[in-house]
C-alpha positions in Angstrom: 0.0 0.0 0.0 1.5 3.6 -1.0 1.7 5.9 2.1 -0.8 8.4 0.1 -3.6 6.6 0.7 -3.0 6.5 4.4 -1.8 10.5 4.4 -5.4 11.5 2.8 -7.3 9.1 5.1 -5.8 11.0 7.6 -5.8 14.7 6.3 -9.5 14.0 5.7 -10.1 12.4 9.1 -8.6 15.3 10.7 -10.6 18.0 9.0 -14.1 16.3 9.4 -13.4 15.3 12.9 -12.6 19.8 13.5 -15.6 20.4 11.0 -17.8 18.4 13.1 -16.4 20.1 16.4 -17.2 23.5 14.5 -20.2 22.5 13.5 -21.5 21.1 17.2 -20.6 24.5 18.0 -22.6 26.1 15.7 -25.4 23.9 16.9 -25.1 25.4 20.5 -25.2 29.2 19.3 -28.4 28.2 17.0 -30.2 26.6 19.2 -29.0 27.7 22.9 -29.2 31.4 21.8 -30.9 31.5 18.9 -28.0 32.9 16.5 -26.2 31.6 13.8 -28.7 30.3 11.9 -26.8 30.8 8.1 -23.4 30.0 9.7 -24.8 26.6 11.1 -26.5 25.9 8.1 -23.5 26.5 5.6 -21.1 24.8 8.3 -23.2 22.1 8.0 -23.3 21.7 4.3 -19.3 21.9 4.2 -19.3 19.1 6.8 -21.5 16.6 4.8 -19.0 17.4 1.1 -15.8 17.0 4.0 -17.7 13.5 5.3 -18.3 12.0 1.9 -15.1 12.5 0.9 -13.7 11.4 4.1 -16.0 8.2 4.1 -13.8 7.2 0.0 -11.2 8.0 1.2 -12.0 5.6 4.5 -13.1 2.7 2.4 -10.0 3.1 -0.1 -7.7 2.2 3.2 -9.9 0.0 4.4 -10.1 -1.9 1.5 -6.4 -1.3 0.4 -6.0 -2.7 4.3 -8.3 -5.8 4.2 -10.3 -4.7 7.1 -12.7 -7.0 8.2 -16.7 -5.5 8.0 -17.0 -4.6 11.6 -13.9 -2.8 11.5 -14.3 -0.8 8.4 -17.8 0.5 9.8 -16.3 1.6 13.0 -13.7 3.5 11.4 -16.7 5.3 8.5 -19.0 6.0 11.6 -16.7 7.8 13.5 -16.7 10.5 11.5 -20.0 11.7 12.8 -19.1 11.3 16.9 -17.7 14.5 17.8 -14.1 14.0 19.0 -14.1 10.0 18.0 -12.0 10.7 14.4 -9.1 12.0 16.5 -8.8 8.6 18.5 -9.5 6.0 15.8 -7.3 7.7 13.7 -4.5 7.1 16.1 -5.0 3.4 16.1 -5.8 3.6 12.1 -2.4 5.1 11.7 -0.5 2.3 14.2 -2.0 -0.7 12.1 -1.2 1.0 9.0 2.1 1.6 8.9 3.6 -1.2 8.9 1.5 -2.1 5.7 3.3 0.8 3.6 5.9 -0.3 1.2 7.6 2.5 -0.4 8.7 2.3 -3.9 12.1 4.1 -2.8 13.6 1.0 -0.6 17.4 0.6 -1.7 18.7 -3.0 -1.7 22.0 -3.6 -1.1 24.4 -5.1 -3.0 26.5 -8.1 -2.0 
């Protein structure tokens, strides 16, 4: 697997998991005090383009990784728990890695 496939899984994890902490906050102005109503509305719409893209980009790796179904789910639904995409990303990133093989490994000669 190419480390580019785990660097936009995790660019795109990171931005929807800040976009849905913006978002929450939005939520809290809207509704707590009753302003924000076009912020929250075009935060939210950025959010759902950011989620779609971060759900490909999710199922790319998680295809790319073999993840079993359970897994895979987990790691597409946690871009919608506020605060859930920093964690699992964490883990995502320590299974990973040892699954990239760079195309720039020098073998020695005997």
């Amino acid at each position: 697997m190419k480390r580019s496939v785990l660097t936009r899984y995790r660019v795109m994890a990171y931005v929807t998991a800040i976009m849905l902490l913006v978002l929450c906050t939005c939520m809290v102005f809207k509704y707590g005090f009753d302003k924000g109503e076009g912020l929250t509305l075009v935060v939210s719409q950025v959010h759902g383009v950011l989620y779609i893209i971060y759900l490909i980009f999710a199922f790319d790796l998680g295809s790319k990784a073999k993840w079993p179904f359970g897994k895979l789910l987990w790691v597409l639904v946690s871009g919608t728990i506020p605060t859930a995409a920093f964690f699992v990303e964490r883990g995502v990133v320590r299974e990973v890695e040892p699954l990239i093989t760079d195309g720039s490994a020098v073998t020695a000669k005997a």
